[in-house]
HTML snippet that shows the backbone in 3Dmol.js (N, CA, C, O; Angstrom):
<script src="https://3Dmol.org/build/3Dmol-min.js"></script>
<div id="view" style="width:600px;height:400px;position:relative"></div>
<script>
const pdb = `
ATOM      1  N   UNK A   1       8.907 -40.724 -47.700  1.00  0.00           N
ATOM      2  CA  UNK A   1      10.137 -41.295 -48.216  1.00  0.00           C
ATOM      3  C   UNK A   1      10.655 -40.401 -49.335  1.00  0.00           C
ATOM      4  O   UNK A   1       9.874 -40.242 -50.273  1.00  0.00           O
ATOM      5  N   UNK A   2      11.943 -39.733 -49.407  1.00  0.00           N
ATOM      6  CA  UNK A   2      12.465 -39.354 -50.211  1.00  0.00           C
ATOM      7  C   UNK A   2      12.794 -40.183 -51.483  1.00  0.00           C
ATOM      8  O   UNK A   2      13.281 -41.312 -51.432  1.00  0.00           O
ATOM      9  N   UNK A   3      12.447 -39.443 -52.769  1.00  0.00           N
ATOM     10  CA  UNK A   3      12.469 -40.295 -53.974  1.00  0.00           C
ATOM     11  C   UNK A   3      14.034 -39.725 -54.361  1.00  0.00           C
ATOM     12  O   UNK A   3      14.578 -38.627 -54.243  1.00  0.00           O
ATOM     13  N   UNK A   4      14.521 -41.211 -54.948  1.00  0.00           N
ATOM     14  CA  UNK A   4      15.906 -40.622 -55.832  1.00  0.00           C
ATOM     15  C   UNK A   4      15.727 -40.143 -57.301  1.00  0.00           C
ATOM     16  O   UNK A   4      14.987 -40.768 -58.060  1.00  0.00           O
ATOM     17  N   UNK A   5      16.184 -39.396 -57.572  1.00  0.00           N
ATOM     18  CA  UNK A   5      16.094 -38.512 -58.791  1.00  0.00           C
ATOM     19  C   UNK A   5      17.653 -38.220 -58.976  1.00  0.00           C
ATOM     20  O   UNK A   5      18.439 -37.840 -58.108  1.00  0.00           O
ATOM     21  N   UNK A   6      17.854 -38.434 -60.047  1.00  0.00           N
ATOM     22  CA  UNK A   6      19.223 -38.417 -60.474  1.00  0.00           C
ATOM     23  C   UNK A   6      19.345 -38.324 -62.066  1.00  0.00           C
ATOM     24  O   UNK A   6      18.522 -38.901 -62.777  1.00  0.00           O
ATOM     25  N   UNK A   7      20.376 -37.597 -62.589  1.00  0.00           N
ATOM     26  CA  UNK A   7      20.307 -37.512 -64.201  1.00  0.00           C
ATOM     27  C   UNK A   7      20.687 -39.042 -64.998  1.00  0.00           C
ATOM     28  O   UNK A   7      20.975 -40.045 -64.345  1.00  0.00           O
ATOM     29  N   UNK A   8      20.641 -39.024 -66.224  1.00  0.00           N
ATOM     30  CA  UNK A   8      20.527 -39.987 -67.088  1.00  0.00           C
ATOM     31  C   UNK A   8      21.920 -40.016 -66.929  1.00  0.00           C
ATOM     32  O   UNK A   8      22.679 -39.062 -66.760  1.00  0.00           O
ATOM     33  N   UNK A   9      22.382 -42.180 -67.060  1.00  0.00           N
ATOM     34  CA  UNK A   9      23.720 -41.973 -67.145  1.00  0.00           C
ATOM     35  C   UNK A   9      24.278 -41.847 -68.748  1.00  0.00           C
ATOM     36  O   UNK A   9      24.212 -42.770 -69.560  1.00  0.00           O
ATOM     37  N   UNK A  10      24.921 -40.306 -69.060  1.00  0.00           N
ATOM     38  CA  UNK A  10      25.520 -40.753 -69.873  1.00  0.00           C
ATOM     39  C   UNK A  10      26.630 -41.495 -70.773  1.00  0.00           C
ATOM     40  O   UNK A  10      26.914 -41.561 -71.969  1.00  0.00           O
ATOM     41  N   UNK A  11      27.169 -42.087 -69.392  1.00  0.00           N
ATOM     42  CA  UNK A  11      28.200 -42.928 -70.127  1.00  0.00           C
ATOM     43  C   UNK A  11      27.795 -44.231 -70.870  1.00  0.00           C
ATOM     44  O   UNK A  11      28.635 -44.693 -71.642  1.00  0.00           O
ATOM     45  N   UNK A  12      26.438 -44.973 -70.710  1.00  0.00           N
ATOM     46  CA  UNK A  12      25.753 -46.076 -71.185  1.00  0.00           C
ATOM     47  C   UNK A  12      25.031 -45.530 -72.462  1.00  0.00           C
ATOM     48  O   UNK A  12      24.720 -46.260 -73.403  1.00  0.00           O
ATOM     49  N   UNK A  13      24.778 -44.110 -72.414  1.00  0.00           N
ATOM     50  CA  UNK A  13      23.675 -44.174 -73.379  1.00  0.00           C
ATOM     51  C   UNK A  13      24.736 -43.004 -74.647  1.00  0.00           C
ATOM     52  O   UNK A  13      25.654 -42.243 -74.343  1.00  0.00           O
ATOM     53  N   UNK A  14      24.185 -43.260 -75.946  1.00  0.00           N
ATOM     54  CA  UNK A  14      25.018 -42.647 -76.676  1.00  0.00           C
ATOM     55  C   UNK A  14      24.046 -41.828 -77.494  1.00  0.00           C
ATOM     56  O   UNK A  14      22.999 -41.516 -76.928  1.00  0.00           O
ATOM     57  N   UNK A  15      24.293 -41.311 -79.118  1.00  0.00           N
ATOM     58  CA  UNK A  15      23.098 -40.336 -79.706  1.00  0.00           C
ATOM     59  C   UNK A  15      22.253 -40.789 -80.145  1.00  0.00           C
ATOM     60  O   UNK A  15      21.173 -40.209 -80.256  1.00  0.00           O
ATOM     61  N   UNK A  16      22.609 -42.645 -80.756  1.00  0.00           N
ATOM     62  CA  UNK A  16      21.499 -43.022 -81.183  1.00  0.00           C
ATOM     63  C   UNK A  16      20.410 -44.384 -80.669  1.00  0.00           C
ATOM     64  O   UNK A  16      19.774 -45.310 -81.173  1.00  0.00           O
ATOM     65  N   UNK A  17      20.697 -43.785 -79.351  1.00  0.00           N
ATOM     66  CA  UNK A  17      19.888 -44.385 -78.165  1.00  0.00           C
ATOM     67  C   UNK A  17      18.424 -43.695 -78.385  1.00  0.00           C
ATOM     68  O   UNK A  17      18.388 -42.699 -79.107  1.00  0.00           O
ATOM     69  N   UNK A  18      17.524 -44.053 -77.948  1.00  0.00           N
ATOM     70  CA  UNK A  18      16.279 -43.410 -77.388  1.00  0.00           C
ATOM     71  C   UNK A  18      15.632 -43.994 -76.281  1.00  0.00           C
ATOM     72  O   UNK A  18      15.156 -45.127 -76.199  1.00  0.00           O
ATOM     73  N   UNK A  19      15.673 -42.926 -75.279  1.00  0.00           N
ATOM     74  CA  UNK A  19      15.541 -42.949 -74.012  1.00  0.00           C
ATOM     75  C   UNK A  19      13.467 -42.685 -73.789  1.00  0.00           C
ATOM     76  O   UNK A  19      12.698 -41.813 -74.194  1.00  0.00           O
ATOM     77  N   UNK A  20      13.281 -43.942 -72.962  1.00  0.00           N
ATOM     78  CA  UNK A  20      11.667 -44.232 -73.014  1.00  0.00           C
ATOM     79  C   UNK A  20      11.432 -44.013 -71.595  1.00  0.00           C
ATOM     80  O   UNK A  20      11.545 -45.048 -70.939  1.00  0.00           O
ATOM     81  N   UNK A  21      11.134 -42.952 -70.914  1.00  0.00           N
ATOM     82  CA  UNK A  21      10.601 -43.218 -69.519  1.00  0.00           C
ATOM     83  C   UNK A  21       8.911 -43.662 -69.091  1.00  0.00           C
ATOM     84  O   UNK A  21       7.921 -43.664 -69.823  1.00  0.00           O
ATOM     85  N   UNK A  22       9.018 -43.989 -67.766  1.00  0.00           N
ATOM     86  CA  UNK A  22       7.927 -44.773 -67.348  1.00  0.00           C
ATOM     87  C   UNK A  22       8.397 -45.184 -66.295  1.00  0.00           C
ATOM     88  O   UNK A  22       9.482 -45.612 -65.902  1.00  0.00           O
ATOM     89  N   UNK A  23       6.436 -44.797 -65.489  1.00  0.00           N
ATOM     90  CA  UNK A  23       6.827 -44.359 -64.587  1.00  0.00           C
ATOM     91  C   UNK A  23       6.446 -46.101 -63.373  1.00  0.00           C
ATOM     92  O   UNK A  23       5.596 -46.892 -63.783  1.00  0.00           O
ATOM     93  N   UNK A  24       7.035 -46.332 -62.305  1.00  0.00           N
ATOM     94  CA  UNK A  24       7.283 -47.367 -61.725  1.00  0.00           C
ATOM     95  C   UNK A  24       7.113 -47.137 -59.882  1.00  0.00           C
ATOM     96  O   UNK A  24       7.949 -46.618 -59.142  1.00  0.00           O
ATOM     97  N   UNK A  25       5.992 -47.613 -59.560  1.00  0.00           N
ATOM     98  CA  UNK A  25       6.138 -47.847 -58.112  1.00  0.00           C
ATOM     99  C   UNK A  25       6.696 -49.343 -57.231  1.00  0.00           C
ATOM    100  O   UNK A  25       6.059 -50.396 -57.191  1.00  0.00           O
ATOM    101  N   UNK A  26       7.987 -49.095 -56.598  1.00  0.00           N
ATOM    102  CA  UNK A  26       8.535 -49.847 -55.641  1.00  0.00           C
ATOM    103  C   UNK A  26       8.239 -50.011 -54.178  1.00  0.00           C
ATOM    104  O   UNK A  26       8.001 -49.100 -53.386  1.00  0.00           O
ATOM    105  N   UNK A  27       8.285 -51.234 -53.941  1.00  0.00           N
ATOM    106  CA  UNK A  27       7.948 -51.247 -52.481  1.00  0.00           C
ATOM    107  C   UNK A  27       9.070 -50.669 -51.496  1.00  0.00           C
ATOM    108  O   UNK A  27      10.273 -50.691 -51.756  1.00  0.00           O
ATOM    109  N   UNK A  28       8.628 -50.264 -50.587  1.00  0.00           N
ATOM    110  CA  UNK A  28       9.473 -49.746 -49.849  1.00  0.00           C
ATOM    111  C   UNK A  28      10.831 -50.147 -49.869  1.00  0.00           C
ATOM    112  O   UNK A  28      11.902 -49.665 -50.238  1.00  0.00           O
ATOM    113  N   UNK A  29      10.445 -51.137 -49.374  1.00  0.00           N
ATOM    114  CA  UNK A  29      11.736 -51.932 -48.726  1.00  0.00           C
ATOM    115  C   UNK A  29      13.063 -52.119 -50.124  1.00  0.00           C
ATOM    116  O   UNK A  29      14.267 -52.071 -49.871  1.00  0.00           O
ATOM    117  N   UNK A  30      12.588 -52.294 -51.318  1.00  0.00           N
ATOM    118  CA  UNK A  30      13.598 -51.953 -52.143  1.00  0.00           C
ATOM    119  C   UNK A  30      13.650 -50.801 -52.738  1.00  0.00           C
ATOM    120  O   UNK A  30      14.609 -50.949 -53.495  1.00  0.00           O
ATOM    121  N   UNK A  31      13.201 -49.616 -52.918  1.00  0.00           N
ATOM    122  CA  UNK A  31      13.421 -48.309 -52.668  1.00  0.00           C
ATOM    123  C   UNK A  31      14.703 -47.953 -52.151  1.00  0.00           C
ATOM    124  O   UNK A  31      15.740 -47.469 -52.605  1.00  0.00           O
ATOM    125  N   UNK A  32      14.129 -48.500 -50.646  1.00  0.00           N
ATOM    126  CA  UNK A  32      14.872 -47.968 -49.793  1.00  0.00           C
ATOM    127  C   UNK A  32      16.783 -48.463 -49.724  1.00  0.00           C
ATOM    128  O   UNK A  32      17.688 -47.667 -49.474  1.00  0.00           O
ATOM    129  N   UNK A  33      16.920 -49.663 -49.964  1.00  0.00           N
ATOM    130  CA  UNK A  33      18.416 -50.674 -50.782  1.00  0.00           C
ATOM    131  C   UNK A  33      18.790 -49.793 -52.284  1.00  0.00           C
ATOM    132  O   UNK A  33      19.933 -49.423 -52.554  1.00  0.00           O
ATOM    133  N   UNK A  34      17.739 -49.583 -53.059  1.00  0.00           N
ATOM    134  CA  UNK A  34      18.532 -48.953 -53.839  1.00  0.00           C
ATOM    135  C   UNK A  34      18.904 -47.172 -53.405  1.00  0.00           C
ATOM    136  O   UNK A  34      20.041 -46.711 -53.502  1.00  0.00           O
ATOM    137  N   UNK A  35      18.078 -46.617 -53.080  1.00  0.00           N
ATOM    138  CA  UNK A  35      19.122 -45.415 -51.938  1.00  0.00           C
ATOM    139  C   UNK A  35      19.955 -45.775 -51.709  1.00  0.00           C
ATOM    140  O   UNK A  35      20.897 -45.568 -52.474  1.00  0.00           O
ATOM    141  N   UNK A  36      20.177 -46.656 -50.341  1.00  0.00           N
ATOM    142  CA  UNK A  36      21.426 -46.950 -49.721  1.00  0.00           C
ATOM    143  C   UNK A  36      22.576 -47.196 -50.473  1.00  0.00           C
ATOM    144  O   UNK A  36      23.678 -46.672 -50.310  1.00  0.00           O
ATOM    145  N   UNK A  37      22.274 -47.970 -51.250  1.00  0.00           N
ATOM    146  CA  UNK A  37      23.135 -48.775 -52.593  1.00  0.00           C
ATOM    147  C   UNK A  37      23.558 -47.534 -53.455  1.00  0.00           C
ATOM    148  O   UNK A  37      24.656 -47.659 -53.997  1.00  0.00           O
ATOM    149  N   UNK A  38      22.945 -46.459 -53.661  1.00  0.00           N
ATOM    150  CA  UNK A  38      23.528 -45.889 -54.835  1.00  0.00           C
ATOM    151  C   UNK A  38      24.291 -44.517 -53.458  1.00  0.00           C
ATOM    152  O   UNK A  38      25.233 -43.750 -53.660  1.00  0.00           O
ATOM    153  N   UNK A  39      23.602 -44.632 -52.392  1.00  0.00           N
ATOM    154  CA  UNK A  39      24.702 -43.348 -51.427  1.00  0.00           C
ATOM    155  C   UNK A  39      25.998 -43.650 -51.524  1.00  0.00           C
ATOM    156  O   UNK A  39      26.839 -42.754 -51.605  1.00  0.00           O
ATOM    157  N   UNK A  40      26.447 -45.437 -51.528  1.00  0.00           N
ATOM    158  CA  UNK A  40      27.539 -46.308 -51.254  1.00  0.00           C
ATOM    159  C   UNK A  40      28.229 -45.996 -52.395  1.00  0.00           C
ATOM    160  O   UNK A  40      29.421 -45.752 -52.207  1.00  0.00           O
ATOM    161  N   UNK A  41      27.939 -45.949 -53.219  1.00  0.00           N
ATOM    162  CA  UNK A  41      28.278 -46.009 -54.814  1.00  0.00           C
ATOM    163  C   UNK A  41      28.255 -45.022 -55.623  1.00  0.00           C
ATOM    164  O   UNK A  41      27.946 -45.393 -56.755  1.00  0.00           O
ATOM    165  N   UNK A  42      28.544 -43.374 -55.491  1.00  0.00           N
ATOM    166  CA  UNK A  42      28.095 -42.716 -56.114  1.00  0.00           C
ATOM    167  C   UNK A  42      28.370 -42.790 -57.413  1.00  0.00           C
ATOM    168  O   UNK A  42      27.968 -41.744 -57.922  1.00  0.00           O
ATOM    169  N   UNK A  43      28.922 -43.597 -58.339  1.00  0.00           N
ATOM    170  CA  UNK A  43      28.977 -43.631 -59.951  1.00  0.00           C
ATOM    171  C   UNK A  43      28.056 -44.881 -60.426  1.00  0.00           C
ATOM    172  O   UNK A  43      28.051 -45.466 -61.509  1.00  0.00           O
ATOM    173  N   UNK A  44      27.164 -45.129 -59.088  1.00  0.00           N
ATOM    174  CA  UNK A  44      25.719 -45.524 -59.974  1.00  0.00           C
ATOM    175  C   UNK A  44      24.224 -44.882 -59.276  1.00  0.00           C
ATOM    176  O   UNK A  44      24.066 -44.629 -58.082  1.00  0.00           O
ATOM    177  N   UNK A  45      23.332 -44.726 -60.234  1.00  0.00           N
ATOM    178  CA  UNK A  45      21.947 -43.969 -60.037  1.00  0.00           C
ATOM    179  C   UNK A  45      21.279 -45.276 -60.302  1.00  0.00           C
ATOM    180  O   UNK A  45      21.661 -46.433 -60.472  1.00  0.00           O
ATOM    181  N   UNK A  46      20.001 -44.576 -60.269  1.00  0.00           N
ATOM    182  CA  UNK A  46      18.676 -45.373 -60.096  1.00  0.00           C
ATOM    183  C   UNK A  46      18.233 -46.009 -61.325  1.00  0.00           C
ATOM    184  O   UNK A  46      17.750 -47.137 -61.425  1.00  0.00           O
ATOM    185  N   UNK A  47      18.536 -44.827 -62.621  1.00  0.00           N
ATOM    186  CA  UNK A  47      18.193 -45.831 -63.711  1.00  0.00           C
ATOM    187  C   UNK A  47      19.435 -46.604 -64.497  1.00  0.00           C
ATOM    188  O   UNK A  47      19.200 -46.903 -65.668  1.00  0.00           O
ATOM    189  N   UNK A  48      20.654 -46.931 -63.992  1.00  0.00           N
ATOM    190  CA  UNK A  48      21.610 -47.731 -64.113  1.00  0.00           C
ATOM    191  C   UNK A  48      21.338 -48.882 -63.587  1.00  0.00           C
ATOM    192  O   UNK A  48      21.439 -49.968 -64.158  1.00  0.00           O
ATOM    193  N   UNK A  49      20.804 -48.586 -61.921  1.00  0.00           N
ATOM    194  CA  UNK A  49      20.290 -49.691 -61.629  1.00  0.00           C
ATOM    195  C   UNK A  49      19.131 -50.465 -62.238  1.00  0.00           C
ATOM    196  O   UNK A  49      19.460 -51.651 -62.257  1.00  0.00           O
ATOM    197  N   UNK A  50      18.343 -50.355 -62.565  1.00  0.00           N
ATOM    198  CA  UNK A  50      16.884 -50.432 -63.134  1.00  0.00           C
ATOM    199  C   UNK A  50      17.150 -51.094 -64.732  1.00  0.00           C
ATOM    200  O   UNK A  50      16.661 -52.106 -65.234  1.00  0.00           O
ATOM    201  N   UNK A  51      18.148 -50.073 -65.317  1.00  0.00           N
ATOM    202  CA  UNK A  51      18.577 -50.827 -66.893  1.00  0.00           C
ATOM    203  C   UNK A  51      19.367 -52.112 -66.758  1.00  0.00           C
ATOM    204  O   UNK A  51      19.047 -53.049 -67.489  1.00  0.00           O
ATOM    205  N   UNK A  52      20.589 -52.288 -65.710  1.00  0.00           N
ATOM    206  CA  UNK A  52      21.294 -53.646 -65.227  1.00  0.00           C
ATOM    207  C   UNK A  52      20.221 -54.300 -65.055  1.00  0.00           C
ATOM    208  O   UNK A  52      20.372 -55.410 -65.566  1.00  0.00           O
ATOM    209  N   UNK A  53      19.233 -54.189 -64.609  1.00  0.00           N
ATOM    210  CA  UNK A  53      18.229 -55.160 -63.617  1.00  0.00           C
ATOM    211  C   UNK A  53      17.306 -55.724 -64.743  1.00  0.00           C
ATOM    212  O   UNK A  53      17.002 -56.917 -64.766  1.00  0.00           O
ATOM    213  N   UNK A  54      16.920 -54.928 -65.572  1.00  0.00           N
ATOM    214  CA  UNK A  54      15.802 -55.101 -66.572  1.00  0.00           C
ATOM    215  C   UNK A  54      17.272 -55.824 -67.873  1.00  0.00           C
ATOM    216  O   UNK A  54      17.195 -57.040 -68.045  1.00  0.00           O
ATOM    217  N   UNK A  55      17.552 -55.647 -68.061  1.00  0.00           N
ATOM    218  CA  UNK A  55      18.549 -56.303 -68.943  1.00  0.00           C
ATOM    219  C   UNK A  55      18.968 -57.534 -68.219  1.00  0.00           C
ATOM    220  O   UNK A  55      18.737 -58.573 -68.838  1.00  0.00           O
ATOM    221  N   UNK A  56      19.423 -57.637 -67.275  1.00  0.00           N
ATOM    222  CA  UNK A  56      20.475 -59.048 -66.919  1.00  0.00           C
ATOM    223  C   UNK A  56      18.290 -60.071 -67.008  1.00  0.00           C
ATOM    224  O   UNK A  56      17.830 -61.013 -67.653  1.00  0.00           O
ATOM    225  N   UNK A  57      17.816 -59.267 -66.143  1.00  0.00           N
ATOM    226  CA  UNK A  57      16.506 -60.267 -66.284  1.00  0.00           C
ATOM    227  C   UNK A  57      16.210 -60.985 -67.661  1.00  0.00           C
ATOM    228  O   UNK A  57      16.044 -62.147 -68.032  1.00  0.00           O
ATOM    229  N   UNK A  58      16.222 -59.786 -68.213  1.00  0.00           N
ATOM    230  CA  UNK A  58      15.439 -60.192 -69.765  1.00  0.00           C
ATOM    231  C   UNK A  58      16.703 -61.437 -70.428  1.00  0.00           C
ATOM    232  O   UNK A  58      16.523 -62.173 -71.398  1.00  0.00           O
ATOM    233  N   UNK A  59      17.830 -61.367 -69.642  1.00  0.00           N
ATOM    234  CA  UNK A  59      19.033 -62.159 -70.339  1.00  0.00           C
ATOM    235  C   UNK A  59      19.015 -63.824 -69.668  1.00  0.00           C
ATOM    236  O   UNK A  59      19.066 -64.984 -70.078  1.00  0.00           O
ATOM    237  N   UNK A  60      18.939 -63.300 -68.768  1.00  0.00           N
ATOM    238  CA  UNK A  60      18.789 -64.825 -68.073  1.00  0.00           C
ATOM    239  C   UNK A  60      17.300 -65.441 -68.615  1.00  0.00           C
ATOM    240  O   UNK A  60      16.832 -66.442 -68.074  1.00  0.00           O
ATOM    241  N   UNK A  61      16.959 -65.108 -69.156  1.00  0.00           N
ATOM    242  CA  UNK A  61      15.348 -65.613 -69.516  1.00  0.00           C
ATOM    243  C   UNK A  61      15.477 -66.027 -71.291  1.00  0.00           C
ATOM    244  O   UNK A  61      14.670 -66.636 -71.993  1.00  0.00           O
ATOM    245  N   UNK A  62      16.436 -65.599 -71.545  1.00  0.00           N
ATOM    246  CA  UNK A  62      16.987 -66.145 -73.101  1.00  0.00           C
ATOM    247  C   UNK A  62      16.818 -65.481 -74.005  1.00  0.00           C
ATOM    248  O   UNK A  62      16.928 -65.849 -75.174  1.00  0.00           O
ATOM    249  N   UNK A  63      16.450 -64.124 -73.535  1.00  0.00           N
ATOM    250  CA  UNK A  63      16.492 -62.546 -74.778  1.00  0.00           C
ATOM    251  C   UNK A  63      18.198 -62.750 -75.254  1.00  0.00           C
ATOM    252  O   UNK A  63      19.204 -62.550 -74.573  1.00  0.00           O
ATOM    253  N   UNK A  64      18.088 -63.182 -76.560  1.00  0.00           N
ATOM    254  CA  UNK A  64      19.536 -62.680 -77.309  1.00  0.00           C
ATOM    255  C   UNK A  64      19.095 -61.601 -78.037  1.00  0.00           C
ATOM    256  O   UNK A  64      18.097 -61.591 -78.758  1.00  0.00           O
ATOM    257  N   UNK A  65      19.946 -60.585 -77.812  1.00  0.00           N
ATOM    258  CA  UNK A  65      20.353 -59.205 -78.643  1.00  0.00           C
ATOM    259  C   UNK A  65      21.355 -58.803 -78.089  1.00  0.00           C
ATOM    260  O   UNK A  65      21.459 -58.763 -76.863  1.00  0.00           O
ATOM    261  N   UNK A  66      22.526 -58.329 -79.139  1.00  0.00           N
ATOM    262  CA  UNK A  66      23.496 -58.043 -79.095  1.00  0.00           C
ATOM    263  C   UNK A  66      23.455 -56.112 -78.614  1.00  0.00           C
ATOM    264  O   UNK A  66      24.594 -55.685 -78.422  1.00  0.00           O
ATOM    265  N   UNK A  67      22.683 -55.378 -78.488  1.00  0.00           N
ATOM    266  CA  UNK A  67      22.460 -54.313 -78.330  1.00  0.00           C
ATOM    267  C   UNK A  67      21.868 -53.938 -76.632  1.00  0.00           C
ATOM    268  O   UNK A  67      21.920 -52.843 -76.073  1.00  0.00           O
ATOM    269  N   UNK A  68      21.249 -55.393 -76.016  1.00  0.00           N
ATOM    270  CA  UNK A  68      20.940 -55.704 -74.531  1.00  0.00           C
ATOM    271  C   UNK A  68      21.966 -56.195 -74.055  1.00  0.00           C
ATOM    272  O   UNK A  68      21.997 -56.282 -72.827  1.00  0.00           O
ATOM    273  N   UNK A  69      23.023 -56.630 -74.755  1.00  0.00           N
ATOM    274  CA  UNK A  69      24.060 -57.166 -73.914  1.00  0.00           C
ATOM    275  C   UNK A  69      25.192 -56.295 -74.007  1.00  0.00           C
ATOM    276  O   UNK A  69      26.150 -56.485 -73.257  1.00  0.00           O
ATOM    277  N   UNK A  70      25.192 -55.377 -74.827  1.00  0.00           N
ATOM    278  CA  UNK A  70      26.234 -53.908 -74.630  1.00  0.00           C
ATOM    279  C   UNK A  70      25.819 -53.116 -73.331  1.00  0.00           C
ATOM    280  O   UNK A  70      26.526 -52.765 -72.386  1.00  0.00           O
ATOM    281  N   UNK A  71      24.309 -52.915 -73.577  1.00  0.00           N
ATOM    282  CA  UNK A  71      23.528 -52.277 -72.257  1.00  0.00           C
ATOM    283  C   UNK A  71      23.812 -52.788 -71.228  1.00  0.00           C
ATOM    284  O   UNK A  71      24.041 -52.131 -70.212  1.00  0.00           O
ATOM    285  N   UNK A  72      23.850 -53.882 -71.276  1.00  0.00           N
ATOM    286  CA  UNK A  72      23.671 -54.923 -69.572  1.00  0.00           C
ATOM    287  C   UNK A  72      25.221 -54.216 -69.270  1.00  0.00           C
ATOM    288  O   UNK A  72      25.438 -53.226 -68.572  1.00  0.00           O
ATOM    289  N   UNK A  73      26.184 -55.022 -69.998  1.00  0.00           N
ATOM    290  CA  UNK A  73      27.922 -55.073 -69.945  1.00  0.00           C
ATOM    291  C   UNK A  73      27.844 -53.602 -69.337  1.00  0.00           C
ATOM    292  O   UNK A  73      27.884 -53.356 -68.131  1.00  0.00           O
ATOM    293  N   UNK A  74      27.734 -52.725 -70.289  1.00  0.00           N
ATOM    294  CA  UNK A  74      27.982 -51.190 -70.198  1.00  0.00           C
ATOM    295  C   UNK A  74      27.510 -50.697 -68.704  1.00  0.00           C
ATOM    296  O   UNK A  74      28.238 -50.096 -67.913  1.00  0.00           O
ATOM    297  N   UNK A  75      26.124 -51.077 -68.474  1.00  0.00           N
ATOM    298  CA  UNK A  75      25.672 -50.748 -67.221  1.00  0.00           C
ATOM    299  C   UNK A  75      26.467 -51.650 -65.682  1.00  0.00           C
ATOM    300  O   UNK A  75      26.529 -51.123 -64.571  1.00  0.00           O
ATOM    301  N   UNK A  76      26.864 -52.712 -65.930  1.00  0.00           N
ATOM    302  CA  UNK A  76      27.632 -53.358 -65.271  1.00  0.00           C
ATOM    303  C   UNK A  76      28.833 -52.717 -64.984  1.00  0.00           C
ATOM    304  O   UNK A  76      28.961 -52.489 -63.781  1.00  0.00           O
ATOM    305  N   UNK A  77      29.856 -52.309 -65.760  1.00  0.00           N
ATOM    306  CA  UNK A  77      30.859 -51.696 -65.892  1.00  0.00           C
ATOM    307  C   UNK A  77      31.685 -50.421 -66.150  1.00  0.00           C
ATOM    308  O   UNK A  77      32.865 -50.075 -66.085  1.00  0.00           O
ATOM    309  N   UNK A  78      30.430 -49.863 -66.489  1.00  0.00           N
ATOM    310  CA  UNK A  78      30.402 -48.363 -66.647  1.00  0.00           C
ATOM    311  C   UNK A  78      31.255 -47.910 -67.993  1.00  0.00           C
ATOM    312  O   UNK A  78      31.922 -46.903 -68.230  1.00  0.00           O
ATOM    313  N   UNK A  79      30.921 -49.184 -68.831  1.00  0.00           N
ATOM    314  CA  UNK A  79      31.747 -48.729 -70.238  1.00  0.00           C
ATOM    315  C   UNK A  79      30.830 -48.474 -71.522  1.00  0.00           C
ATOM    316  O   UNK A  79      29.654 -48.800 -71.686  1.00  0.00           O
ATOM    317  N   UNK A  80      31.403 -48.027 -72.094  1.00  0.00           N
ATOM    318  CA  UNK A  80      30.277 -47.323 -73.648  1.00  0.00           C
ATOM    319  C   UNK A  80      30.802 -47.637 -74.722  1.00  0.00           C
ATOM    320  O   UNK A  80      31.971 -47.370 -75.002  1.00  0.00           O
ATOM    321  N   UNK A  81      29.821 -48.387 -75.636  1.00  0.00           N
ATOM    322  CA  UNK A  81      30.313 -49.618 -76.504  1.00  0.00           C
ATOM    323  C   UNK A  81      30.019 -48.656 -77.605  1.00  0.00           C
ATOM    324  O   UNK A  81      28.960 -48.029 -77.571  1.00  0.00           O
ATOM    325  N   UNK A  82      30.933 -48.478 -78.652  1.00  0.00           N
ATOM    326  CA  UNK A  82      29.698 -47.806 -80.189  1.00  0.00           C
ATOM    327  C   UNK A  82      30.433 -48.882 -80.995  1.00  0.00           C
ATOM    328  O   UNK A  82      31.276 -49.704 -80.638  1.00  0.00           O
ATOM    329  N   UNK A  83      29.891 -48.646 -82.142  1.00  0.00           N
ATOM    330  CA  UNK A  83      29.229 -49.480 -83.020  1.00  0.00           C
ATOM    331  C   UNK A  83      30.158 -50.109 -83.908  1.00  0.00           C
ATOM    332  O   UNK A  83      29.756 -50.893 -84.768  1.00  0.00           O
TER     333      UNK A  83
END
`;
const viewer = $3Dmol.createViewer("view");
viewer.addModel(pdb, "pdb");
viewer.setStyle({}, {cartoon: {color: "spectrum"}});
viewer.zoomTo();
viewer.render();
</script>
């Protein structure tokens, strides 16, 4: 299976971000949806997807921070909030 590799988006992230990688195995079968999903879509990648996903989660679960919900928004919409 071809892995997606794609650069950081910078329209979400700004200078005084710090960017934490780590590393994550998916099951196939969603692997393979987010490929498809981001071929469909080329102005979203893998860790846009992954930051929407890990943010809207952590939100629906009752994480308030105003700095996860720029992220979430931003990654949702492809807009870049400063300060």
């Amino acid at each position: 299976m071809q892995e997606l590799n794609f650069d950081e988006n910078s329209k979400v992230l700004n200078q005084k971000d710090e960017v934490i990688s780590f590393k994550c195995e998916l099951q196939e079968n969603l692997q393979k949806a987010m490929k498809e999903f981001v071929e469909e879509h080329p102005n979203w990648d893998q860790y846009r997807i992954l930051q929407a996903a890990i943010a809207g989660f952590l939100m629906q679960k009752g994480f308030q921070n105003r700095d996860l919900t720029r992220l979430y928004i931003g990654n949702m919409f492809s807009m870049n909030f400063k300060n």
